[in-house]
C-alpha atoms as a printed R data frame, in Angstrom:
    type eleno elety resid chain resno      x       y       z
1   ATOM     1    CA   UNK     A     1 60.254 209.656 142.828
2   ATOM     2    CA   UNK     A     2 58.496 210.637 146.065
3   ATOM     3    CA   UNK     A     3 54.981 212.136 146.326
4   ATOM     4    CA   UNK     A     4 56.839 215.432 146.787
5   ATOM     5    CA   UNK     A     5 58.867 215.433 144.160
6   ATOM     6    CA   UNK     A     6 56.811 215.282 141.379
7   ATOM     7    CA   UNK     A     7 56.668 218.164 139.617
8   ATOM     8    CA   UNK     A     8 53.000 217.926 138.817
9   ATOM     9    CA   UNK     A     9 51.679 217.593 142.270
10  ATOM    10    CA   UNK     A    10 49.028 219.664 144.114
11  ATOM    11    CA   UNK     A    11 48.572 219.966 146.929
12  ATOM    12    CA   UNK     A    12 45.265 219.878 148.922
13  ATOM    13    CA   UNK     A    13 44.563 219.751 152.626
14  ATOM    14    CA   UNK     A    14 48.895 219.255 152.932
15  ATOM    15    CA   UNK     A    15 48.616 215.944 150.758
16  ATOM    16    CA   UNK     A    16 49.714 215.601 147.799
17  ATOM    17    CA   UNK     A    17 47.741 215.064 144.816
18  ATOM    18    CA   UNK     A    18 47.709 214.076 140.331
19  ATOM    19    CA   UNK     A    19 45.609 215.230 138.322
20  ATOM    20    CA   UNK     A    20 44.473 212.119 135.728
21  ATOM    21    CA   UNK     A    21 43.297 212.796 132.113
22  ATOM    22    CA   UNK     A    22 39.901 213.273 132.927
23  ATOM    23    CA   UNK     A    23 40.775 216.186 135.296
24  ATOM    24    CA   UNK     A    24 40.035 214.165 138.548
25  ATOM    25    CA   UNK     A    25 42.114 214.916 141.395
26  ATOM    26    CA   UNK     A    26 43.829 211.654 142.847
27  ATOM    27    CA   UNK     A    27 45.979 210.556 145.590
28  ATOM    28    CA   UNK     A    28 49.012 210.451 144.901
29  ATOM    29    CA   UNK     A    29 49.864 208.100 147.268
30  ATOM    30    CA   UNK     A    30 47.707 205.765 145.258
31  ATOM    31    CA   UNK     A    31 49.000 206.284 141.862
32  ATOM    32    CA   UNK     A    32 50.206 202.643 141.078
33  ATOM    33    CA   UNK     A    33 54.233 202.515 140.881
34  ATOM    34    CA   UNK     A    34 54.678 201.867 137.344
35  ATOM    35    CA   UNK     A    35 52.042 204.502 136.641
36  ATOM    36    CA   UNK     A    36 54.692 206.729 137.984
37  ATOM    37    CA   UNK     A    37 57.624 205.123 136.382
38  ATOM    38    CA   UNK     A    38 55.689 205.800 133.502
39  ATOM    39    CA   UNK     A    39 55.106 209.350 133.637
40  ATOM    40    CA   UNK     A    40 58.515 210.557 134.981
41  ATOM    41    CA   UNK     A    41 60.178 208.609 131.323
42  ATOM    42    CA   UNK     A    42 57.695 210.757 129.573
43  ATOM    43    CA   UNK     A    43 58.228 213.568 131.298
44  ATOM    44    CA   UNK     A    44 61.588 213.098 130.973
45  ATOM    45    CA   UNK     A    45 62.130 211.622 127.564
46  ATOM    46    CA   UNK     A    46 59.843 215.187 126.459
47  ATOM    47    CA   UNK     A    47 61.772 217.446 127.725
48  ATOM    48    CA   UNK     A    48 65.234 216.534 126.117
49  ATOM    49    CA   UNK     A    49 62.807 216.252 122.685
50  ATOM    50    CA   UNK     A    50 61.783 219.672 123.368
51  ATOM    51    CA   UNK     A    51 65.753 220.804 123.721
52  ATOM    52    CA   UNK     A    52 66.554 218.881 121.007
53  ATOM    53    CA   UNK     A    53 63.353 220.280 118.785
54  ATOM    54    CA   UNK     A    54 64.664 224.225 119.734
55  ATOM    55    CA   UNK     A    55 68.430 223.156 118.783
56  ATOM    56    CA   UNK     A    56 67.169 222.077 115.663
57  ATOM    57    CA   UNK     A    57 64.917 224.852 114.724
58  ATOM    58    CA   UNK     A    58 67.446 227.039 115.563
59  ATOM    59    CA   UNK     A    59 69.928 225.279 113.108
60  ATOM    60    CA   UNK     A    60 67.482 225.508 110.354
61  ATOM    61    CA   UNK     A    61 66.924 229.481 110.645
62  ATOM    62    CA   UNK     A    62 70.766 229.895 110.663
63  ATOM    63    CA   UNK     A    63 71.526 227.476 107.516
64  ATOM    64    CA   UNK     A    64 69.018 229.496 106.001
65  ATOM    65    CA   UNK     A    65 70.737 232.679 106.685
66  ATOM    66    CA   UNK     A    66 74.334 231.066 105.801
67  ATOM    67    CA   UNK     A    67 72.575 230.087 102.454
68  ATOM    68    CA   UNK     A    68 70.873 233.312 101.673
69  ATOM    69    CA   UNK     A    69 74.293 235.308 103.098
70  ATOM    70    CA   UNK     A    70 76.492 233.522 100.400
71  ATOM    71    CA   UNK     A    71 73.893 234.069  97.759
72  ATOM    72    CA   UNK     A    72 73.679 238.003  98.463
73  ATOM    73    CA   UNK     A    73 77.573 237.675  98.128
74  ATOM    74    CA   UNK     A    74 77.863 236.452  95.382
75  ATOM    75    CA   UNK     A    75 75.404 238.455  93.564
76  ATOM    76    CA   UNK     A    76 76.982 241.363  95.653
77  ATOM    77    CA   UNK     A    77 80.644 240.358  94.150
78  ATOM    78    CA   UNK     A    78 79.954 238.936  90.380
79  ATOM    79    CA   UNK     A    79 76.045 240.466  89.357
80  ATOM    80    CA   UNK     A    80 75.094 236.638  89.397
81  ATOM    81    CA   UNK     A    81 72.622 234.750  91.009
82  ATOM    82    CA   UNK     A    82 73.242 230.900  92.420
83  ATOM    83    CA   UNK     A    83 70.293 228.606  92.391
84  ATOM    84    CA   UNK     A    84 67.335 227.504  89.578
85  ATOM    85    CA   UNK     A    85 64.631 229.696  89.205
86  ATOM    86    CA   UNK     A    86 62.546 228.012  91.924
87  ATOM    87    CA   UNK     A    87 65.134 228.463  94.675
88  ATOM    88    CA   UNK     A    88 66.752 225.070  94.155
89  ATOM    89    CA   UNK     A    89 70.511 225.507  95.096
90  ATOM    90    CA   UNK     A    90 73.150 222.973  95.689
91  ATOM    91    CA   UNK     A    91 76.486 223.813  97.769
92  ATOM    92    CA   UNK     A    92 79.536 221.416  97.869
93  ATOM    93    CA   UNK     A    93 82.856 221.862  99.641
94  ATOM    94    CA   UNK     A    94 86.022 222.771  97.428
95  ATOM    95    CA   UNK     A    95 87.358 218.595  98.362
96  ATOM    96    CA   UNK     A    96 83.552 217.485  96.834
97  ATOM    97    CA   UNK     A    97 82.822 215.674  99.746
98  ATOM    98    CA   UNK     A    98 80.225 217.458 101.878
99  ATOM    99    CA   UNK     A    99 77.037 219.202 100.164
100 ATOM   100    CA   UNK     A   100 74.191 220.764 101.501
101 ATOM   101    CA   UNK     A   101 70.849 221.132  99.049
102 ATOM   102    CA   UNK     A   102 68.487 223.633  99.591
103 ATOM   103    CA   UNK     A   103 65.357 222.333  97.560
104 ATOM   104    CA   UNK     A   104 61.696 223.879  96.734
105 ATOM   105    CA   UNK     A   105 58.884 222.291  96.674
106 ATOM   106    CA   UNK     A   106 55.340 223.226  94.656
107 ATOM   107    CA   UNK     A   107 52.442 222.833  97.360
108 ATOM   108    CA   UNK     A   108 49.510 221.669  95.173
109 ATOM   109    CA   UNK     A   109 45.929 220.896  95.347
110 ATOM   110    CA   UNK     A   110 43.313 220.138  92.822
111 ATOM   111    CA   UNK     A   111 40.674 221.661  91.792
112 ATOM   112    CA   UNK     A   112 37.105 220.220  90.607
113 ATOM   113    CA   UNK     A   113 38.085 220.302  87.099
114 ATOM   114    CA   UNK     A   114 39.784 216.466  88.385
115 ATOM   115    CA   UNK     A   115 35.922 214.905  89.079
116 ATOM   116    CA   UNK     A   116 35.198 216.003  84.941
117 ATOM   117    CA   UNK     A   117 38.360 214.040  84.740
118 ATOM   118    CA   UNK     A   118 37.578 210.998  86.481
119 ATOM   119    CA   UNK     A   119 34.287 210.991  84.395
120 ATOM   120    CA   UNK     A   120 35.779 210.767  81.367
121 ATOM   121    CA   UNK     A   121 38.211 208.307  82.655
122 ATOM   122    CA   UNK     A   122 35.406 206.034  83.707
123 ATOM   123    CA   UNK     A   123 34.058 206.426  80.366
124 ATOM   124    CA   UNK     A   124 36.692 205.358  78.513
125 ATOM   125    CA   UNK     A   125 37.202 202.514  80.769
126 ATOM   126    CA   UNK     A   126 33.788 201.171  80.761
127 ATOM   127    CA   UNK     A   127 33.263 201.391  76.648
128 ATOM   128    CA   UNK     A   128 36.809 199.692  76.247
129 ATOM   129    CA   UNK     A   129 35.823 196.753  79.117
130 ATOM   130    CA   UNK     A   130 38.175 193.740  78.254
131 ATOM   131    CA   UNK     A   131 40.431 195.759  75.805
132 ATOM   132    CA   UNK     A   132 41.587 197.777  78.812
133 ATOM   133    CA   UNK     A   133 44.845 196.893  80.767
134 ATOM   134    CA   UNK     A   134 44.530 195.712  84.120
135 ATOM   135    CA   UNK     A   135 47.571 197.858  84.761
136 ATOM   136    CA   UNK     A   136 45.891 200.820  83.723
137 ATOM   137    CA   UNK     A   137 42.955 200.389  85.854
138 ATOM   138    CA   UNK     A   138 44.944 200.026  88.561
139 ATOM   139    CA   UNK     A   139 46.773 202.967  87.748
140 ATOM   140    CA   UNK     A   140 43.455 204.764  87.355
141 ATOM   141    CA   UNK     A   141 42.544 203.514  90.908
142 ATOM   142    CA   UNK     A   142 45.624 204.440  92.535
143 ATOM   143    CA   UNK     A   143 45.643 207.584  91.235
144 ATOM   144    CA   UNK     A   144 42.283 208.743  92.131
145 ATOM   145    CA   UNK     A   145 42.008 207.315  95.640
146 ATOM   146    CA   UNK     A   146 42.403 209.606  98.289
147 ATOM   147    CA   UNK     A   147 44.872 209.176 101.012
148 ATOM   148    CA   UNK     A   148 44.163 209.180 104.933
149 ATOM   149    CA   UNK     A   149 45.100 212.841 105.221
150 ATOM   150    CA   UNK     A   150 42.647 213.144 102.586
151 ATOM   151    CA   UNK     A   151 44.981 214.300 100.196
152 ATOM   152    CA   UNK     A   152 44.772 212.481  96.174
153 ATOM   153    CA   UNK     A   153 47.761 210.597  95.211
154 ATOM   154    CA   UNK     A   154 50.047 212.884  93.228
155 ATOM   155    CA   UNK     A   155 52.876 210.669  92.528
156 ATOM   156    CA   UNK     A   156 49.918 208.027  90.917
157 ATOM   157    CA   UNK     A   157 48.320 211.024  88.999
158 ATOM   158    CA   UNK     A   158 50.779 212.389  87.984
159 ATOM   159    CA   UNK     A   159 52.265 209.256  86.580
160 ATOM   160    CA   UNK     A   160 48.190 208.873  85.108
161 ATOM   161    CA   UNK     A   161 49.508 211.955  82.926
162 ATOM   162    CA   UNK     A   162 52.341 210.377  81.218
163 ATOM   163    CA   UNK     A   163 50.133 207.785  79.716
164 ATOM   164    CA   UNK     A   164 49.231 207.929  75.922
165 ATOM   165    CA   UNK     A   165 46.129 206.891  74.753
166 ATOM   166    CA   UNK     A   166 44.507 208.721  71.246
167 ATOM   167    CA   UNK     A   167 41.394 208.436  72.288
168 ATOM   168    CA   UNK     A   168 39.943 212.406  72.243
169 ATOM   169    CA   UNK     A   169 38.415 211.333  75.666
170 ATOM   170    CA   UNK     A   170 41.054 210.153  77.211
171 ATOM   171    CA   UNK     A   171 43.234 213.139  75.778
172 ATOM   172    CA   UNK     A   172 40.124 215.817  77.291
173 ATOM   173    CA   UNK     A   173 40.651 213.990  80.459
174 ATOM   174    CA   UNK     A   174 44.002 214.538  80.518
175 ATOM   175    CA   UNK     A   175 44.144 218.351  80.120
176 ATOM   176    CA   UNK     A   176 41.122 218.803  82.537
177 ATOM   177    CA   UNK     A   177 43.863 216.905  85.298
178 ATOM   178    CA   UNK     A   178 46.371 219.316  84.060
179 ATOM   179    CA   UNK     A   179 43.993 222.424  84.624
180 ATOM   180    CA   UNK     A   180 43.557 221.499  88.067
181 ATOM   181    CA   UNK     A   181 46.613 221.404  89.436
182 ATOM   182    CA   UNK     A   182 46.650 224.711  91.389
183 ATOM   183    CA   UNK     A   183 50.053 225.738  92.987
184 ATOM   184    CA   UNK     A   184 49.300 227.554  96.120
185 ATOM   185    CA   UNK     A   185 52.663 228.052  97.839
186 ATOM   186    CA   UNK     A   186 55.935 226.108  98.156
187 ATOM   187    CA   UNK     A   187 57.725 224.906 100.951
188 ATOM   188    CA   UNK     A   188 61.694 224.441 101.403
189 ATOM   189    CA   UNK     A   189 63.698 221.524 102.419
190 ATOM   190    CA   UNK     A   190 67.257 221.145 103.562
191 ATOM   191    CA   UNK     A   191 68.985 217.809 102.532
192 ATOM   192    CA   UNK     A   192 72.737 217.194 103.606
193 ATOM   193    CA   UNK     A   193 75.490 214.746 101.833
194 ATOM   194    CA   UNK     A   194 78.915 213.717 102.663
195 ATOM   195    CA   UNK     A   195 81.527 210.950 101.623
196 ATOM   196    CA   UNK     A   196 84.772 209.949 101.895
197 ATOM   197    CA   UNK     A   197 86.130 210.449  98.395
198 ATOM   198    CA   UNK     A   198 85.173 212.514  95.839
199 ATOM   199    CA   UNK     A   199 84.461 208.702  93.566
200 ATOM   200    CA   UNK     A   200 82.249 207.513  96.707
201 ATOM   201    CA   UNK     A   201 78.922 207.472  96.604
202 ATOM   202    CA   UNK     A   202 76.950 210.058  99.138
203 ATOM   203    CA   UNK     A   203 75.453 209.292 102.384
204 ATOM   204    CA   UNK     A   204 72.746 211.697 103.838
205 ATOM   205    CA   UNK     A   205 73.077 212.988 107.196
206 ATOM   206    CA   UNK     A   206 69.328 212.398 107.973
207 ATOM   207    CA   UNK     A   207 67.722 215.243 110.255
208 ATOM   208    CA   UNK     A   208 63.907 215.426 109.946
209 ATOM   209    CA   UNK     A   209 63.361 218.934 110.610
210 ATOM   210    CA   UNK     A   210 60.489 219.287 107.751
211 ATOM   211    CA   UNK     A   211 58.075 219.794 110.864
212 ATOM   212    CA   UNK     A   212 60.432 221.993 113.138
């Protein structure tokens, strides 16, 4: 790359200059080589990630609108509906060898009723000491830490749920976690399967277009 090819360069007084990341203007002709090497692959490498991102936005709308088309079709042709009653629908080809899922998913947070939770937890914990599984406590911990995108551990509280203990504490605790759960949207994914043979097992065809 020469200093007048790069596509960020400005000029000032006829040289040629970059601007760094703390807004400084700098001569271009001393940018170090591999700092340029460096920022034409980045340059470069984001702008086919860009393409690629568009491409596959645009392939999510439209498998969307195929899915939604040959729902409305159906309904349209028998007076019946395809899917669960959260949107969940499966599609396979007529060989059994290529599907495409269309799955919902519950977006959940919790509400402060799961801190009167935790406190009876801890009480039940504490006034059982030794007779307590180590396992549980761990499962306790797990389940009530909180995540680095600050979010608790569903899949460990949830789990937390499924655990029976008589204790009227421990039972309290259990339906103040179960009040709250608040479901405050949902959000879809797209999952797609194929195989050889109708007896072979599946293999996904992995696009991550959850953030697209």
């Amino acid at each position: 790359m020469t200093d007048r090819q790069h596509p960020r360069a400005i000029d000032v007084g006829g040289s040629p200059y970059l601007r760094d990341a703390k807004g400084a203007l700098v001569p271009l002709s001393t940018v170090k080589a591999a700092d340029l090497l460096m920022d034409e692959t980045v340059d470069r490498v984001l702008t086919e990630a860009a393409r690629i991102s568009a491409v596959i936005r645009e392939f999510k709308a439209g498998t969307f609108d195929h899915i939604a088309g040959f729902q409305a079709l159906v309904a349209q042709d028998y007076g019946a509906s395809v899917g669960g009653k959260k949107g969940n629908v499966t599609l396979t080809t007529f060989d059994g060898c290529r599907k495409v899922m269309l799955q919902v998913a519950d977006l959940v947070e919790f509400g402060p009723e799961l801190q009167a939770a935790k406190a009876l937890i801890d009480e039940c914990l504490s006034e059982w000491a030794a007779g307590s599984g180590a396992e549980l406590r761990a499962l306790v911990t797990r389940a009530f830490s909180v995540e680095k995108q600050g979010q608790i551990n569903r899949t460990e509280l949830f789990m937390l749920l499924r655990v029976e203990i008589a204790d009227a504490r421990w039972q309290r605790a259990m339906d103040a976690i179960r009040d709250s759960i608040r479901v405050i949207g949902s959000r879809s994914y797209l999952r797609f399967y194929e195989r050889d043979t109708p007896a072979a097992a599946w293999r996904a065809v992995s696009i991550d277009i959850a953030a697209v």
